[in-house]
BALOBA-1460 file (C-alpha; in Angstrom, 3 decimals):
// residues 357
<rec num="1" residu="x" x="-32.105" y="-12.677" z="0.544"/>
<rec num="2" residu="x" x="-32.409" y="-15.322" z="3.541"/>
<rec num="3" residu="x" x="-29.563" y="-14.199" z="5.594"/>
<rec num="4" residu="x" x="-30.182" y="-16.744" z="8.329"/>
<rec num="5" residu="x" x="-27.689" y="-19.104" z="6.710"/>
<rec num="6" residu="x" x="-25.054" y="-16.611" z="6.362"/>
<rec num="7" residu="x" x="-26.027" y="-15.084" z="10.122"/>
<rec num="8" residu="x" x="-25.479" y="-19.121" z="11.161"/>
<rec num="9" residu="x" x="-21.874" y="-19.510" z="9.571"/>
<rec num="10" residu="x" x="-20.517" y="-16.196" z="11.143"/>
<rec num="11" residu="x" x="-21.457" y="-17.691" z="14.463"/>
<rec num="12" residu="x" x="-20.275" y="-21.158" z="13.650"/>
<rec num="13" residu="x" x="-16.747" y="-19.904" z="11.965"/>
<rec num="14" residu="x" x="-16.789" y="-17.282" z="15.743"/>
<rec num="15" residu="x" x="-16.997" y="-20.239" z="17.757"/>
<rec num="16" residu="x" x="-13.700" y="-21.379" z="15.932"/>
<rec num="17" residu="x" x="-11.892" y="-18.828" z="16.350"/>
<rec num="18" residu="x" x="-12.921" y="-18.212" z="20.232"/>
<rec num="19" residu="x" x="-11.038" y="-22.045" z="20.505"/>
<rec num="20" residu="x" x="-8.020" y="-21.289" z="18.256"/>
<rec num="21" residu="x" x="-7.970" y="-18.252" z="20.540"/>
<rec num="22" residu="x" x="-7.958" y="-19.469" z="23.025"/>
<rec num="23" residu="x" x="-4.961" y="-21.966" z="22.640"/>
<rec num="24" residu="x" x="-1.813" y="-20.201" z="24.202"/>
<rec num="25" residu="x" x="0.717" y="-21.387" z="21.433"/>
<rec num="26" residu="x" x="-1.331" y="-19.026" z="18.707"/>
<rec num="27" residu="x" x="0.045" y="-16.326" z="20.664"/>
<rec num="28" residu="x" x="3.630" y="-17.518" z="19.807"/>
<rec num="29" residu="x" x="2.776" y="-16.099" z="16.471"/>
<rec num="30" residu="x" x="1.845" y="-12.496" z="17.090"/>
<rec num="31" residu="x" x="0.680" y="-12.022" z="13.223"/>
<rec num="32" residu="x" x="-1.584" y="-15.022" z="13.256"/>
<rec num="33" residu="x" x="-3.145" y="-13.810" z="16.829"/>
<rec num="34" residu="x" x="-4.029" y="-10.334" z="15.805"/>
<rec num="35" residu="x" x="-5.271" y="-11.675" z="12.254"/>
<rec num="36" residu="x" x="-7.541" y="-13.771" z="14.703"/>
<rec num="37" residu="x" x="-8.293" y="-11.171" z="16.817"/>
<rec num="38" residu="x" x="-9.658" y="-9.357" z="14.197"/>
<rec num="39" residu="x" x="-11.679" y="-11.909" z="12.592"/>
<rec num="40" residu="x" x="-13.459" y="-12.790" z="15.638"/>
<rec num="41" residu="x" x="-14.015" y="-9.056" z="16.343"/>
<rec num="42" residu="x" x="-15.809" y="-8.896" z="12.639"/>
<rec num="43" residu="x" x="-17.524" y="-12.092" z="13.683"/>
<rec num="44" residu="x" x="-18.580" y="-11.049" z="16.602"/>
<rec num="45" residu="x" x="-20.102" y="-7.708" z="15.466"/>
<rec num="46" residu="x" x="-21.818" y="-9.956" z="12.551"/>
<rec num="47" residu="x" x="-23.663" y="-12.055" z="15.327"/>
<rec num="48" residu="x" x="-24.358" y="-8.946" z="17.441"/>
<rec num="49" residu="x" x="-26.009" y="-7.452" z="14.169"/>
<rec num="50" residu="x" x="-28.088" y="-10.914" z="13.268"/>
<rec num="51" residu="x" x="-29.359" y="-10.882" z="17.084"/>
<rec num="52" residu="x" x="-30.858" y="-7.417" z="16.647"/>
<rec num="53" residu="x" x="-32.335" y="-8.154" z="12.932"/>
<rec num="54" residu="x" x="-34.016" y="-11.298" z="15.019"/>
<rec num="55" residu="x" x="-35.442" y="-8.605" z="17.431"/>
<rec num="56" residu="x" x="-36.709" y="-6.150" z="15.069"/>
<rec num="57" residu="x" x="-38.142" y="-8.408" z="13.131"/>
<rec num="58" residu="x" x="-40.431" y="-10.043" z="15.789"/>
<rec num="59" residu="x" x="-41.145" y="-6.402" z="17.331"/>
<rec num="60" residu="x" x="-42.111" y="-5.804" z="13.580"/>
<rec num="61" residu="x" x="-44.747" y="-8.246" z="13.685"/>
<rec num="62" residu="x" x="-45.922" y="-6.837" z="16.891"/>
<rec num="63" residu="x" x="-46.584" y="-3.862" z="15.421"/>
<rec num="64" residu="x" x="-48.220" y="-5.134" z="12.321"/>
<rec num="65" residu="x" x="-50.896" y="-6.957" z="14.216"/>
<rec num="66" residu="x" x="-51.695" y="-4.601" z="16.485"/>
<rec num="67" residu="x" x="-52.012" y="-2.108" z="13.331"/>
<rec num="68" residu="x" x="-54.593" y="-4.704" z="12.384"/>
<rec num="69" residu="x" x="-56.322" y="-5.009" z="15.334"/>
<rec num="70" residu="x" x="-59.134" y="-3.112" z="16.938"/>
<rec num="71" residu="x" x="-58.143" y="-0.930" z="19.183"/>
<rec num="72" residu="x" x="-57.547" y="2.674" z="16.779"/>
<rec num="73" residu="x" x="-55.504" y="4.460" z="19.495"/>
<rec num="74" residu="x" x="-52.888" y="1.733" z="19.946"/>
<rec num="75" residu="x" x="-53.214" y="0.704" z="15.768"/>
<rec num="76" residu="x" x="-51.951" y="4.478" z="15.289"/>
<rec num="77" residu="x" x="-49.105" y="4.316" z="18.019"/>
<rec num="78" residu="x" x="-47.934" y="0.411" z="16.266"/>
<rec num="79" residu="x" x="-48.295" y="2.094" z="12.433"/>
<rec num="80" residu="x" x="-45.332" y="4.394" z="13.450"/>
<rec num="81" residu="x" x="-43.693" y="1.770" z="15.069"/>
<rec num="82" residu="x" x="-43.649" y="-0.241" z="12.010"/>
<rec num="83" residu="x" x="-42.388" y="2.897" z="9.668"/>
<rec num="84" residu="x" x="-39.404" y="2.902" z="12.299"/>
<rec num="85" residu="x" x="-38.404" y="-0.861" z="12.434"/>
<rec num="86" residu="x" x="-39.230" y="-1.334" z="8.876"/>
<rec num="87" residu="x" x="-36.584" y="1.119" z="8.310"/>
<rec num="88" residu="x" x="-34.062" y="-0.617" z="11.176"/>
<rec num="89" residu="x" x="-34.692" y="-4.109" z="9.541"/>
<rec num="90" residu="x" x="-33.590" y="-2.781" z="5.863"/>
<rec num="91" residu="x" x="-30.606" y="-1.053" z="7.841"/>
<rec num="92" residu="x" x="-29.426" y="-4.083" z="9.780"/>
<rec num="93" residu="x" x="-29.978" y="-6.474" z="6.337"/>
<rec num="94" residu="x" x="-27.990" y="-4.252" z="4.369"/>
<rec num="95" residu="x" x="-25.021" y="-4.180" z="7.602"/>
<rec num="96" residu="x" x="-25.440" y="-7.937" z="7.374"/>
<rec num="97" residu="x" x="-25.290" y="-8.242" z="3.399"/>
<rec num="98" residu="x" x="-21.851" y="-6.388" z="3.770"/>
<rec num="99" residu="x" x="-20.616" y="-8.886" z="5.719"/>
<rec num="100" residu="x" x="-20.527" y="-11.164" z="3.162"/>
<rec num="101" residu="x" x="-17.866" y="-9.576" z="1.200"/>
<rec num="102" residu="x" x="-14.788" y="-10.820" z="2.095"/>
<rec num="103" residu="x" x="-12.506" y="-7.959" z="3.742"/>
<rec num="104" residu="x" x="-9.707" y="-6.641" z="2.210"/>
<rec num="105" residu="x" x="-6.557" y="-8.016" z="3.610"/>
<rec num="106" residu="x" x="-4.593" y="-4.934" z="3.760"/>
<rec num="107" residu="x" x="-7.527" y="-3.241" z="5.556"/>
<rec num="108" residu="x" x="-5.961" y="-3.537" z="8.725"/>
<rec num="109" residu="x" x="-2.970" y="-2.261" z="7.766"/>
<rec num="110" residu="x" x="-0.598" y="0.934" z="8.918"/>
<rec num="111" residu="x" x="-0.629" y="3.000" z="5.713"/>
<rec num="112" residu="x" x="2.159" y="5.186" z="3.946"/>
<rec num="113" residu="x" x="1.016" y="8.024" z="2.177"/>
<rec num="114" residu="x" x="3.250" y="10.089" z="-0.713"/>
<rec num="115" residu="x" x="1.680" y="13.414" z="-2.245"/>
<rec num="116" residu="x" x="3.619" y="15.133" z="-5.221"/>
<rec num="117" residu="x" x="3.144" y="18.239" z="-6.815"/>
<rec num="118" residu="x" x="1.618" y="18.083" z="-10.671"/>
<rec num="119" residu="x" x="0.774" y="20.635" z="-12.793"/>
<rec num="120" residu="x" x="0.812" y="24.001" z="-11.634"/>
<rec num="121" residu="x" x="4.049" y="24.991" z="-9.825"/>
<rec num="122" residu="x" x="4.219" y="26.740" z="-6.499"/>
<rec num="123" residu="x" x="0.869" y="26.456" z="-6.340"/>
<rec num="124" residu="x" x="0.710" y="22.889" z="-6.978"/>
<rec num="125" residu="x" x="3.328" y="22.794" z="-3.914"/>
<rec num="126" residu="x" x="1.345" y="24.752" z="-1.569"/>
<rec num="127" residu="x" x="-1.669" y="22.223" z="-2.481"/>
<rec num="128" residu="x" x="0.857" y="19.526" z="-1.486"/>
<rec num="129" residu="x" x="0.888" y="20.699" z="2.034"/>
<rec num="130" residu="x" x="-2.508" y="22.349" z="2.278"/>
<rec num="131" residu="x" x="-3.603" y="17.976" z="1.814"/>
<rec num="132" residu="x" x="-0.621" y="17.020" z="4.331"/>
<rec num="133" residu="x" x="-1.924" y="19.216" z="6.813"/>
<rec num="134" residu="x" x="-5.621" y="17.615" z="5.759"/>
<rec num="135" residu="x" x="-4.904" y="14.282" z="6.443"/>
<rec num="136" residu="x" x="-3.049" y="14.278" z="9.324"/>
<rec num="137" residu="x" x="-5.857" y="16.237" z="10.909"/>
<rec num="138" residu="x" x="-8.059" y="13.688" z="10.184"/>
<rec num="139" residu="x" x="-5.209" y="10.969" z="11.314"/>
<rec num="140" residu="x" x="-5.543" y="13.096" z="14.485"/>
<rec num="141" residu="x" x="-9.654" y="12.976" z="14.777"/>
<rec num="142" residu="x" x="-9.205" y="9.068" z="14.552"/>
<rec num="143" residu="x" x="-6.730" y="8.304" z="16.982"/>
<rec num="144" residu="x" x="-4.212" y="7.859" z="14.737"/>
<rec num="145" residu="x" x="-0.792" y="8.554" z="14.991"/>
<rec num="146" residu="x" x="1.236" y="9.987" z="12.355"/>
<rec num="147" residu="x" x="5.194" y="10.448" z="11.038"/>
<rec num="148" residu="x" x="7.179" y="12.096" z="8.791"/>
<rec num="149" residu="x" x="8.997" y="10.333" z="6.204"/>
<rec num="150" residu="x" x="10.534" y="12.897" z="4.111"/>
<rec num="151" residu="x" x="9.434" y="16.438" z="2.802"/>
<rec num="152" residu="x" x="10.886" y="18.162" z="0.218"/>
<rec num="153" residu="x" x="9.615" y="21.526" z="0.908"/>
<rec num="154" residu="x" x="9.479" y="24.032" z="-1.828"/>
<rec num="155" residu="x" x="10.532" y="27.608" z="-1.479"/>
<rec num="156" residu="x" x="7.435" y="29.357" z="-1.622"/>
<rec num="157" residu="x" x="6.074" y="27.150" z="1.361"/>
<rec num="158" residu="x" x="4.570" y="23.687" z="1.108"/>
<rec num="159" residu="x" x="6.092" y="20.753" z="-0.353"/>
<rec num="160" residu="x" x="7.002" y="18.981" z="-3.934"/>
<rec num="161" residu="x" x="6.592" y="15.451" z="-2.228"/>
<rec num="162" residu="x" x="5.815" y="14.649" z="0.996"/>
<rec num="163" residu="x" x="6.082" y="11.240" z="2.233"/>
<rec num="164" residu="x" x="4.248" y="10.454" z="6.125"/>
<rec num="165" residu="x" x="3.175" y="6.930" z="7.515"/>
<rec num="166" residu="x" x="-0.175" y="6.172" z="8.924"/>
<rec num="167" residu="x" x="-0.635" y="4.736" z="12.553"/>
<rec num="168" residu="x" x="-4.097" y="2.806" z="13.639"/>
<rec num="169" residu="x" x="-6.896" y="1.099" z="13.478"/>
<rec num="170" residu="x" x="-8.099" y="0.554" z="10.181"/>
<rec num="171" residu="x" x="-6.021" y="3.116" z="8.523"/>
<rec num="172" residu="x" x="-5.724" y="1.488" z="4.954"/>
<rec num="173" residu="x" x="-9.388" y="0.379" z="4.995"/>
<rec num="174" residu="x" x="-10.292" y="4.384" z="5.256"/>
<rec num="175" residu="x" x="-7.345" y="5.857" z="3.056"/>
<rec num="176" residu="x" x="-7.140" y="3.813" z="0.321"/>
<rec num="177" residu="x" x="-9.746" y="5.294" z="-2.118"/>
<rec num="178" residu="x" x="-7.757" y="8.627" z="-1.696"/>
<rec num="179" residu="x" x="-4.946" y="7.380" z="-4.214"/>
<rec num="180" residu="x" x="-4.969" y="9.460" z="-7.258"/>
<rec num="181" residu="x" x="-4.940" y="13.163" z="-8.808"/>
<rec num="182" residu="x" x="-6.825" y="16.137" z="-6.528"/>
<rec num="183" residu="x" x="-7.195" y="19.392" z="-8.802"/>
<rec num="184" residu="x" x="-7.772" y="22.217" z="-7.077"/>
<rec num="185" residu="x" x="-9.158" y="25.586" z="-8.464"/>
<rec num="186" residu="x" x="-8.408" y="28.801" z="-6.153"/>
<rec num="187" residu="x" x="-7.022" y="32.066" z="-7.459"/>
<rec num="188" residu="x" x="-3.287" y="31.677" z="-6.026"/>
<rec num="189" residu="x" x="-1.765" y="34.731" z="-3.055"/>
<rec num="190" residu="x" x="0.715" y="35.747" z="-6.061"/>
<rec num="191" residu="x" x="-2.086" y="36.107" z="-8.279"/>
<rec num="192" residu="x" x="-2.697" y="40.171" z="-8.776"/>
<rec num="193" residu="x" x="-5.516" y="39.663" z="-11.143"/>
<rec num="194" residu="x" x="-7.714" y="37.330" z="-9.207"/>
<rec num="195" residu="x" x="-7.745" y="34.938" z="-12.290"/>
<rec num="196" residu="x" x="-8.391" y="31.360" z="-11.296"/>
<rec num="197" residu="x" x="-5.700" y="28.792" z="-11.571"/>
<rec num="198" residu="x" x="-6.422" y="25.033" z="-11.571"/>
<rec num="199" residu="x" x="-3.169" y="22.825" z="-10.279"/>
<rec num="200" residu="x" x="-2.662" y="18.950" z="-9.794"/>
<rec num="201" residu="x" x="-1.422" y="16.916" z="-6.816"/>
<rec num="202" residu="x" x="-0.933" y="13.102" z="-6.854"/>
<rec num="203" residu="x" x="-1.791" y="11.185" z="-3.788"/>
<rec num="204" residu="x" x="-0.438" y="7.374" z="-3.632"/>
<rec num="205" residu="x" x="-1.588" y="5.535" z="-0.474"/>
<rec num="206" residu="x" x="0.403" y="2.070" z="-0.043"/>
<rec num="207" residu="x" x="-0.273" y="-0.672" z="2.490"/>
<rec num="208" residu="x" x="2.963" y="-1.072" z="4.649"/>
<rec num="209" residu="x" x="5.075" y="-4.071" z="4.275"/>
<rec num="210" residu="x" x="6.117" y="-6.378" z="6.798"/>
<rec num="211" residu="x" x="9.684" y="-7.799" z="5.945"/>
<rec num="212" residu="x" x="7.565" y="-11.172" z="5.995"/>
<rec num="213" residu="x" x="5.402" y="-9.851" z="2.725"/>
<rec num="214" residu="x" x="8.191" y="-8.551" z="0.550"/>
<rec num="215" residu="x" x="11.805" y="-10.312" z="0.205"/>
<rec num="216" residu="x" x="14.684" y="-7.971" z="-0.650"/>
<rec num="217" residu="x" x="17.941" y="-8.835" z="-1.843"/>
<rec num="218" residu="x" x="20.471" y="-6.712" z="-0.190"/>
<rec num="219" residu="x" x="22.706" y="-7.218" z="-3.875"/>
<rec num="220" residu="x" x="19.466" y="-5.883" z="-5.628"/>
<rec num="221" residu="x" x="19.936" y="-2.420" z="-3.915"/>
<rec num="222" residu="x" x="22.531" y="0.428" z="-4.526"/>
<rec num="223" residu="x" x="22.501" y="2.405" z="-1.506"/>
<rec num="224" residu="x" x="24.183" y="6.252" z="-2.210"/>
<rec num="225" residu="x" x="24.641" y="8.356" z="0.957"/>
<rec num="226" residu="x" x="25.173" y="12.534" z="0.759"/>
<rec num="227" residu="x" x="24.477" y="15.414" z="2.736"/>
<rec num="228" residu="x" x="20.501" y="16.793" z="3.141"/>
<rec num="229" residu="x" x="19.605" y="19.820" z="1.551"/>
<rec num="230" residu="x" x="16.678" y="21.792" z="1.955"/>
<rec num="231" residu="x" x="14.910" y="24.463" z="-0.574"/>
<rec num="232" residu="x" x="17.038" y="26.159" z="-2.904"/>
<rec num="233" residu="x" x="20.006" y="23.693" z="-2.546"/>
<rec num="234" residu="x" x="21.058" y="24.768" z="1.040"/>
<rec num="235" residu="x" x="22.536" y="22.382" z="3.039"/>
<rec num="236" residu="x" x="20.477" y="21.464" z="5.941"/>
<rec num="237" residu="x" x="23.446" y="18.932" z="7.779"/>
<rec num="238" residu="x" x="27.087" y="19.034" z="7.790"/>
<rec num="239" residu="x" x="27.090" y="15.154" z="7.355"/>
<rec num="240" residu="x" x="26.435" y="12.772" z="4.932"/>
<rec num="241" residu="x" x="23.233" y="11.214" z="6.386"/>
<rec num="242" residu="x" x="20.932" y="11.639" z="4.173"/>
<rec num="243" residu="x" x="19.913" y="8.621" z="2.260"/>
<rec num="244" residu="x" x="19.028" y="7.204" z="-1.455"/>
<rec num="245" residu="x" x="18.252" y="3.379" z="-2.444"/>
<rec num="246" residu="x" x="17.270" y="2.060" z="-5.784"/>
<rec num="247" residu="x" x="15.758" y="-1.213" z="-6.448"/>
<rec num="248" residu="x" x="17.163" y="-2.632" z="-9.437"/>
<rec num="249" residu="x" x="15.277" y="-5.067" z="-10.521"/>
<rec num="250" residu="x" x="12.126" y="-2.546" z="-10.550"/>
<rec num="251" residu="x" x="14.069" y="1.236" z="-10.972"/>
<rec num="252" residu="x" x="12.115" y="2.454" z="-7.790"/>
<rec num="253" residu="x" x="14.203" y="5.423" z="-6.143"/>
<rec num="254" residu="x" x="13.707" y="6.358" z="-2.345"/>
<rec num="255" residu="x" x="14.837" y="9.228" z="-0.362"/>
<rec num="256" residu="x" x="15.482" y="10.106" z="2.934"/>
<rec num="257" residu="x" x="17.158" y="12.885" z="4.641"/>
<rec num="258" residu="x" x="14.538" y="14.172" z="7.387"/>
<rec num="259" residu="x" x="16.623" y="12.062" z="10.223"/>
<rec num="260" residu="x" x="20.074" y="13.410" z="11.442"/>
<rec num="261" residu="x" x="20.901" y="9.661" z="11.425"/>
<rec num="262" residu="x" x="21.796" y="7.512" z="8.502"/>
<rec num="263" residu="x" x="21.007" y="4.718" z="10.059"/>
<rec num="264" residu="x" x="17.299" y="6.112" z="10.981"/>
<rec num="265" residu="x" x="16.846" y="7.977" z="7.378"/>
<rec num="266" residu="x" x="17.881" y="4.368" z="5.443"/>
<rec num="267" residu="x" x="15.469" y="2.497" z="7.868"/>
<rec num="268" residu="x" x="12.911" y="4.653" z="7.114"/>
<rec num="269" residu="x" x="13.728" y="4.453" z="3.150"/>
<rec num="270" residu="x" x="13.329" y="0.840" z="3.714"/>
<rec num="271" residu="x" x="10.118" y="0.845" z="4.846"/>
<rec num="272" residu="x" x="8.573" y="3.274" z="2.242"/>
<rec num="273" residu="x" x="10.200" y="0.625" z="-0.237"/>
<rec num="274" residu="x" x="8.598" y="-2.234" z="0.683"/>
<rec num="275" residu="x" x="5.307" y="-1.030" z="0.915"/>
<rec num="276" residu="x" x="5.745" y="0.281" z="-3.017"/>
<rec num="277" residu="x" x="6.930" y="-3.301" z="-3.883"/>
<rec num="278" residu="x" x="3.899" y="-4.578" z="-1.719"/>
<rec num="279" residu="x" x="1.750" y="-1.769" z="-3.413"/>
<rec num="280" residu="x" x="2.697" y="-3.075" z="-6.875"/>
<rec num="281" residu="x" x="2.296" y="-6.849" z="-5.931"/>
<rec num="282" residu="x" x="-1.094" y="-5.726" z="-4.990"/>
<rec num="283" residu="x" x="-2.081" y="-3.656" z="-7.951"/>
<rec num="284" residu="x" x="-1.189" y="-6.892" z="-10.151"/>
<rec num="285" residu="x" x="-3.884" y="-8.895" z="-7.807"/>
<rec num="286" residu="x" x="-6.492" y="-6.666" z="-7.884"/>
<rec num="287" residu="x" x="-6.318" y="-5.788" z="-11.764"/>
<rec num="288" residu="x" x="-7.288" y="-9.455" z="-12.258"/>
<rec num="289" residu="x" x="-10.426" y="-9.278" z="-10.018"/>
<rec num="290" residu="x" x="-10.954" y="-5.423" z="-11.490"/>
<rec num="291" residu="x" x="-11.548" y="-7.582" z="-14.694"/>
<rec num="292" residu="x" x="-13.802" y="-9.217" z="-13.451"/>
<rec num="293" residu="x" x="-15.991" y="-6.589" z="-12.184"/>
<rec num="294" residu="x" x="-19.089" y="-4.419" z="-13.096"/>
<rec num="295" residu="x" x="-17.281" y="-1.340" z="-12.111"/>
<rec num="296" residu="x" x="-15.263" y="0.073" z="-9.366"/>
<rec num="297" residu="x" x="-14.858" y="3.314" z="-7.174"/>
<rec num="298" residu="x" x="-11.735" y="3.515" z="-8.698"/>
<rec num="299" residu="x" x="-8.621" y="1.715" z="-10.229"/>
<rec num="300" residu="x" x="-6.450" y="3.254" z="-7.937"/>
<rec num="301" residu="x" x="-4.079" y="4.304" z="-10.951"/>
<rec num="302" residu="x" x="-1.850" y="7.700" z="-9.762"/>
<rec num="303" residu="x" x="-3.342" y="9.276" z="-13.401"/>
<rec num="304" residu="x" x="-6.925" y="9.193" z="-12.149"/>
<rec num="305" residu="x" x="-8.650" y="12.205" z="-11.449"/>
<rec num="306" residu="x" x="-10.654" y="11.352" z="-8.591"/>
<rec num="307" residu="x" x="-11.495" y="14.982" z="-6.911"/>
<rec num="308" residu="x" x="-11.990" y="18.252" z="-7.275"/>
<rec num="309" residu="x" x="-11.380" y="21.274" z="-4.770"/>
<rec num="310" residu="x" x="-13.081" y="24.192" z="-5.893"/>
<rec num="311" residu="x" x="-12.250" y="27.437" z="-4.202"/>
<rec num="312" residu="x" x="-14.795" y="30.337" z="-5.269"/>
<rec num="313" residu="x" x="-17.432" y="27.602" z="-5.126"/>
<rec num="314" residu="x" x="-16.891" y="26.578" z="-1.784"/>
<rec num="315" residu="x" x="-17.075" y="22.833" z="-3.183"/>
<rec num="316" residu="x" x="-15.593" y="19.053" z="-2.713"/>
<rec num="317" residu="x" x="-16.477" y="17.014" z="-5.690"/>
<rec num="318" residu="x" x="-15.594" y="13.447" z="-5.852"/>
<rec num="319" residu="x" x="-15.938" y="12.107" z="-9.499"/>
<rec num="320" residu="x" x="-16.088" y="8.108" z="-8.817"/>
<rec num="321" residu="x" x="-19.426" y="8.587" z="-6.544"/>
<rec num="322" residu="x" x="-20.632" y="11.834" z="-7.941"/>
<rec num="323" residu="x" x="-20.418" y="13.490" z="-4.591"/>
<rec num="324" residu="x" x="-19.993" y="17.197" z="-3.852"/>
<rec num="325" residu="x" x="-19.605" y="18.753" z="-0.514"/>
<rec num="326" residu="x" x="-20.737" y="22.206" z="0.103"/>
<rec num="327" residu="x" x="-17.950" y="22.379" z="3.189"/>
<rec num="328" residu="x" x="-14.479" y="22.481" z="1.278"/>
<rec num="329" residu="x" x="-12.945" y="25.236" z="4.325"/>
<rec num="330" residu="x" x="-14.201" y="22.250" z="6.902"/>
<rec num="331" residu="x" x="-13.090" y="19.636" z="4.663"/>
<rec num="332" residu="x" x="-9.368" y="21.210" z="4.098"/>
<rec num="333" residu="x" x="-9.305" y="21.082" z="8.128"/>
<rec num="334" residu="x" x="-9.720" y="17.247" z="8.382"/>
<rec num="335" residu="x" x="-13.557" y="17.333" z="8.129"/>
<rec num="336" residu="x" x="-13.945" y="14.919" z="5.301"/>
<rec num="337" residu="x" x="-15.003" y="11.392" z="6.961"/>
<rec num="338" residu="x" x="-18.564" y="11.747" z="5.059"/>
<rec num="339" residu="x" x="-16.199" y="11.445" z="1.967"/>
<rec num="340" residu="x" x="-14.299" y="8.997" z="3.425"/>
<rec num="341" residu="x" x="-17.315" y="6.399" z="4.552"/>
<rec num="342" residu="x" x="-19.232" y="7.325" z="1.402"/>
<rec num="343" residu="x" x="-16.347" y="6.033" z="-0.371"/>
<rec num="344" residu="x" x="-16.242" y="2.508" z="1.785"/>
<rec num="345" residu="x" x="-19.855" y="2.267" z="1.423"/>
<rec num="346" residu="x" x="-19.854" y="2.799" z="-2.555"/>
<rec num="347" residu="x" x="-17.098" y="-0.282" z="-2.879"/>
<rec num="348" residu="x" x="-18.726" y="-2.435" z="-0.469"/>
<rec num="349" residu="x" x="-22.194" y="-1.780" z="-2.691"/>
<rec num="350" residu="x" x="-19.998" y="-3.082" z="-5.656"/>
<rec num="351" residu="x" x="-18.483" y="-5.726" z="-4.461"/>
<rec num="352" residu="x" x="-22.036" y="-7.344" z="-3.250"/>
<rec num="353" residu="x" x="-23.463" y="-6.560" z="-6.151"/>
<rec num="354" residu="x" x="-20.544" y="-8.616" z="-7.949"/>
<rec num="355" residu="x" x="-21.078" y="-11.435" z="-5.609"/>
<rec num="356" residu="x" x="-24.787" y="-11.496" z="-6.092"/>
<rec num="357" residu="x" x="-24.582" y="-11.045" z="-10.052"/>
């Protein structure tokens, strides 16, 4: 592929964007000035990239006449020069090649994350929290920040569901392949026999709404307030400020009841509600480009088994790429951006391959 064309149009479409940035009313619309921002930072790492493929490839050609020339001592210094750029030139073509797939517009999004307990019981719960604990490690790593939306622990320790948001750069570009079932397989504390159990957890990653992306009637919602309670039925607050919405129209149900303020817990429900409208409004988008696609790393749908964690076998194995890890005690501390970027990678393979086909 001649990518000089493409490499010519990123710096073309850069230079518009340096202008539009540099006109003081864009910033009068903060949305449109960080979408901006953030195209002409892609751009600009695009150009970067096609500046360096120019340089390898002319110290490439260096190398290959000097290979062919007639001194032997400097023909055997250029022949591993040319293994090394040969390799750099493939690396910076394939960079490039990503570049033309068009990003994903929620990439740059914050991110809420829900995990729920399957199959399996308490130990399903425990699971729940042993992947909290997981990702906001690796939130941590990043320079993310994250928050607690609600937690429903259970009473042998961990959760049922667990709800958190997502703070950063890039968040929903990195965490949205992890949406679907984990099984895990690890004999359980309770268990006396050693026998192995295998358990399910469902993990839903959603893009989060602006107010701007999702419109909500206010007549469409029945609100319900009552008083938290935490495992077993206690009660956790002597007022009633914990929070439930419904969304008519759709049947979706959110809780809150982490905050000791209504007003903070129905915010928060809010937000986790919009994103699953967004989430949906999404999922009806991509379906009709997943139709018209080779294959995928993965549909996304919450009935998808897309990993397994396997315990005696000190294993990671993700299903859509055919990966296994032989690090799962790393992994389960936060360790798993390998996963993560193999994961990017894989979809960004696809997608070029789709727009090549």
């Amino acid at each position: 592929m001649d990518l000089q064309p493409h490499i010519a149009k990123f710096a073309a479409r850069m230079a518009e964007v340096e202008v539009e940035l540099g006109d003081p009313k864009v910033f009068e619309n903060n949305r449109r000035a960080q979408e901006l921002g953030r195209e002409y930072s892609r751009l600009k790492n695009l150009v970067q990239l096609g500046e360096q493929l120019g340089k390898a490839k002319g110290e490439l050609e260096e190398n290959r006449a000097l290979v062919n020339g007639g001194d032997e001592e400097m023909a055997e210094m250029a022949a591993e020069e040319v293994t090394a750029l040969e390799k750099e030139v493939s690396r910076l073509e394939k960079e490039l090649q990503f570049g033309l797939v068009p990003p994903d517009a929620a990439d740059s999004r914050n991110t809420i994350v829900e995990i729920r307990a399957g199959a399996g019981g308490d130990e399903a719960a425990l699971f729940v929290g042993d992947l909290y604990r997981m990702y906001t490690h690796y939130a941590t790593a990043q320079g993310w920040s994250h928050e607690l939306m609600e937690g429903n622990a259970a009473e042998l320790g961990g959760y049922r569901e667990v709800i958190f948001a997502l703070n950063g750069e890039g968040v929903y570009k990195l965490m949205k392949f992890e949406s679907g079932v984990h099984r895990v397989q690890r004999v359980p504390a309770t268990e006396a026999s050693g026998r192995i159990h295998t358990s399910t957890v469902t993990v839903a990653v959603l893009p989060e709404a602006e107010e701007v992306d999702v419109e909500i009637d206010p007549a469409e919602l029945d609100v319900d307030v009552y008083r938290s309670s935490g495992p077993g039925g206690q009660s956790v607050n002597t007022t009633d400020s914990a929070v439930r919405i419904t969304h008519k129209p759709t049947g979706l149900v959110v809780t809150c009841q982490d905050e000791k303020s209504q007003h903070k817990n129905k915010a928060k429900a809010m937000k986790v509600l919009r994103s699953r409208l967004l989430d949906q409004k999404l999922a009806e988008e991509q379906a009709k480009y997943a139709a018209q696609r080779k294959s995928q790393v993965g549909t996304g749908e919450r009935n998808e088994r897309i990993r397994t964690y396997n315990f005696p076998q000190n294993r990671v194995s993700d299903h859509r790429i055919e990966l296994t890890l032989h690090s799962l005690p790393q992994f389960m501390e936060g360790e798993i951006s390998e996963m993560i970027h193999s994961l990017v990678r894989h979809d960004l393979e696809e997608k070029l391959a789709a727009i090549e086909a």
